[in-house]
C-alpha positions in Angstrom: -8.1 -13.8 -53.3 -12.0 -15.0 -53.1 -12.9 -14.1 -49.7 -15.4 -17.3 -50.2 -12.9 -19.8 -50.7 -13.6 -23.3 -49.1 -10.7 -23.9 -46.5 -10.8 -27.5 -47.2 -9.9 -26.9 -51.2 -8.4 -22.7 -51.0 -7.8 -22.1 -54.9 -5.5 -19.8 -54.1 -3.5 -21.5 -51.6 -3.3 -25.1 -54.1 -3.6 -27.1 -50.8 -6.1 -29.7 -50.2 -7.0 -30.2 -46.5 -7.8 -33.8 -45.1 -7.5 -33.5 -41.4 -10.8 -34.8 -40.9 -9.6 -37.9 -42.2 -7.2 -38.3 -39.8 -6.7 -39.3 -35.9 -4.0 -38.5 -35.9 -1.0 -37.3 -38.0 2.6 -39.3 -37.7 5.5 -37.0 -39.6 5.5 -36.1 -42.8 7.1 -39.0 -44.7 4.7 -41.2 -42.9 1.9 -39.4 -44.7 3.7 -39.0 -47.7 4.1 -43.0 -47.6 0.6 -43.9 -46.6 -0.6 -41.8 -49.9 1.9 -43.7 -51.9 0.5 -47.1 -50.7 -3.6 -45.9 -50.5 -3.4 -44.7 -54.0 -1.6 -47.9 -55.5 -4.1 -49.9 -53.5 -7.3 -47.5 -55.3 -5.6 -48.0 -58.6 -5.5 -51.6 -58.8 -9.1 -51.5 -57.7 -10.0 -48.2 -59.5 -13.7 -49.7 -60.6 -14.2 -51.3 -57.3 -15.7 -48.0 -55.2 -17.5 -50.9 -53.2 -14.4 -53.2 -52.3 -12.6 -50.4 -51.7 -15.1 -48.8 -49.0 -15.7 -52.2 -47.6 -12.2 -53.1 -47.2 -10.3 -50.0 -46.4 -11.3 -49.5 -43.0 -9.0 -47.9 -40.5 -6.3 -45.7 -41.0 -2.3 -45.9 -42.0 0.5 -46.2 -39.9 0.6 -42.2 -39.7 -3.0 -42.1 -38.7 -4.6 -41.6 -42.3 -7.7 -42.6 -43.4 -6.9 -45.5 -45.7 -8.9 -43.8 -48.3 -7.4 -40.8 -49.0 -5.5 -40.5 -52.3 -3.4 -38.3 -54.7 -6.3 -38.0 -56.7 -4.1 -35.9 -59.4 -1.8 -38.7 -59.6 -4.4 -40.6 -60.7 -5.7 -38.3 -63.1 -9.1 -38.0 -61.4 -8.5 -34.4 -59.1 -8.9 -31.1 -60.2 -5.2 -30.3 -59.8 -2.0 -32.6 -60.4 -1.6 -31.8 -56.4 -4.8 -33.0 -55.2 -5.3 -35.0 -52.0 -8.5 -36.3 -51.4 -11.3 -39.2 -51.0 -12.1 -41.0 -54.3 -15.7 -41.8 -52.7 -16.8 -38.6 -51.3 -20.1 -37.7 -52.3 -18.7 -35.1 -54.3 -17.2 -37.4 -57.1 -20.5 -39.2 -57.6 -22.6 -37.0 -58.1 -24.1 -36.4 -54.8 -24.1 -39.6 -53.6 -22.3 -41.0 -50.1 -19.6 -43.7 -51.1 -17.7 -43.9 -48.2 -18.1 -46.4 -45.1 -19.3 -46.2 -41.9 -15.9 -45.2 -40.4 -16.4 -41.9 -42.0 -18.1 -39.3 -40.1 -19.5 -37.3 -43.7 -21.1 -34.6 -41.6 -17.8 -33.7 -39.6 -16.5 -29.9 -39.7 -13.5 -28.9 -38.2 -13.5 -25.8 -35.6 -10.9 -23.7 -37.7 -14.0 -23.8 -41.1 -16.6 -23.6 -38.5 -15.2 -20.4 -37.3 -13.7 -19.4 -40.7 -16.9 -19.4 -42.6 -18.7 -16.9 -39.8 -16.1 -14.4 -39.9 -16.2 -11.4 -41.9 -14.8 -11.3 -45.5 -11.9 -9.4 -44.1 -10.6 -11.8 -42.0 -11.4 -14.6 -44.5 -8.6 -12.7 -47.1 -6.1 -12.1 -44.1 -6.3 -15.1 -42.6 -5.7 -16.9 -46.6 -2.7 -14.4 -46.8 -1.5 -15.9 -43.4 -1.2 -19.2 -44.6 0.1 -18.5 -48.0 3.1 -17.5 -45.8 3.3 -20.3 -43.3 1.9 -23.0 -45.2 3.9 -25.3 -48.2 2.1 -28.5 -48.6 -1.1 -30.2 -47.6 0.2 -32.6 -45.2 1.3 -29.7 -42.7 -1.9 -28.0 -43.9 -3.9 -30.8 -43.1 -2.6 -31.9 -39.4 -2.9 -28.4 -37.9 -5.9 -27.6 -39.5 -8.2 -30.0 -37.3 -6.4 -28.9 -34.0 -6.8 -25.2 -34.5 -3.3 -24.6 -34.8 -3.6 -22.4 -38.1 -6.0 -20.3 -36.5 -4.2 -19.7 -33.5 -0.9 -18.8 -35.4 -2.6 -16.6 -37.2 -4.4 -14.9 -34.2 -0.9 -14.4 -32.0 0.6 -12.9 -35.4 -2.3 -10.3 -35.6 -1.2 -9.8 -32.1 2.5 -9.5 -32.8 2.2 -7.0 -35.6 -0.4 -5.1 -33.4 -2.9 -5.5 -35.7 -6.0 -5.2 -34.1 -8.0 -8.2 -33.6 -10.6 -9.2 -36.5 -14.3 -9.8 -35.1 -14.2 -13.6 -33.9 -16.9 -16.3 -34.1 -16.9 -19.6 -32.6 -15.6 -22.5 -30.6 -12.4 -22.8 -31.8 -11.1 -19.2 -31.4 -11.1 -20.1 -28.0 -8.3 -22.2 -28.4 
C-alpha cells in the first residue's frame, strides 16, 4: 500500500470518494438511484459539458450533486467502478468545467488531516478502511463528516495501540 495514496481515489482500496459533492447523503439505494438517473442524463448529453454544467444545478433526492456519474459505466473512468464528476478540471486537461454550485477548492477535514500525518498512519489508517469499508457510497458519506477517522481512532484505542501523531481540525472530532 502507497503510503501517498489520494483519499479521494485510494488505488488500493478501488473506492472513489464524492462526499464533497454532497449535502447530504439519503440511504444507499437513494444514491445508487440518483447515479443511475445523473449518468443517463450525461449520456444523452455526453458532448454537451456546457448544458450539462448549466442545467444540472442542485442535487438528487439523496443529496447528490447532479453531476456525479459512474464514469466507468460510461467508459470514460479509470476503473469499471468509478464515481466521479465528468467536468472536473481533471478530465479536461486542467481546465474548471463545473458550475458555480461547485465549491472546486473544497477539502474535506478527514484529507486535510490525512495528508499531514505521517506515512505510518497513512498505511494504517488505508488498512482500516479496507476492513470497514465495501463501496463508495458508504465511503463517500462518512468521509466528509469525519466519521472514518474517528472509527479508525477509537479502534487504535480498542486494540491499545498507541495513538499515531495527529494533525488537524478534524481529529478533533
Amino acid at each position: 500500500m502507497d503510503a501517498a495514496e489520494d483519499l479521494c481515489r485510494p488505488p488500493s482500496l478501488g473506492l472513489y470518494c464524492f462526499g464533497c459533492c454532497s449535502s447530504a447523503f439519503g440511504s444507499a439505494l437513494s444514491v445508487e438511484e440518483g447515479l443511475d438517473a445523473n449518468t443517463a442524463r450525461y449520456r444523452r448529453n455526453v458532448n454537451e459539458w456546457t448544458w450539462l454544467r448549466d442545467n444540472s444545478y442542485g442535487t438528487t433526492p439523496a443529496g447528490l450533486c447532479n453531476l456525479v456519474v459512474r464514469l466507468g459505466a460510461l467508459g470514460i473512468g479509470e476503473g469499471p467502478n468509478e464515481i466521479g464528476c465528468p467536468l472536473h478540471k481533471a478530465r479536461h486537461d486542467g481546465i474548471e468545467r463545473r458550475g458555480a454550485d461547485c465549491l472546486p477548492t473544497y477539502e474535506c477535514g478527514t484529507r486535510r488531516s490525512y495528508v499531514q500525518w505521517p506515512a505510518q498512519t497513512q498505511r494504517a489508517f488505508l488498512e482500516f478502511l479496507g476492513t470497514v469499508v465495501t463501496d463508495s457510497a458508504t465511503y463517500s458519506a462518512h468521509m466528509d463528516t469525519g466519521y472514518w477517522q474517528r472509527k479508525f481512532f477509537a479502534h487504535l484505542q480498542e486494540c491499545g495501540e498507541p495513538l499515531l501523531p495527529l494533525i488537524g481540525p478534524s481529529d478533533r472530532r
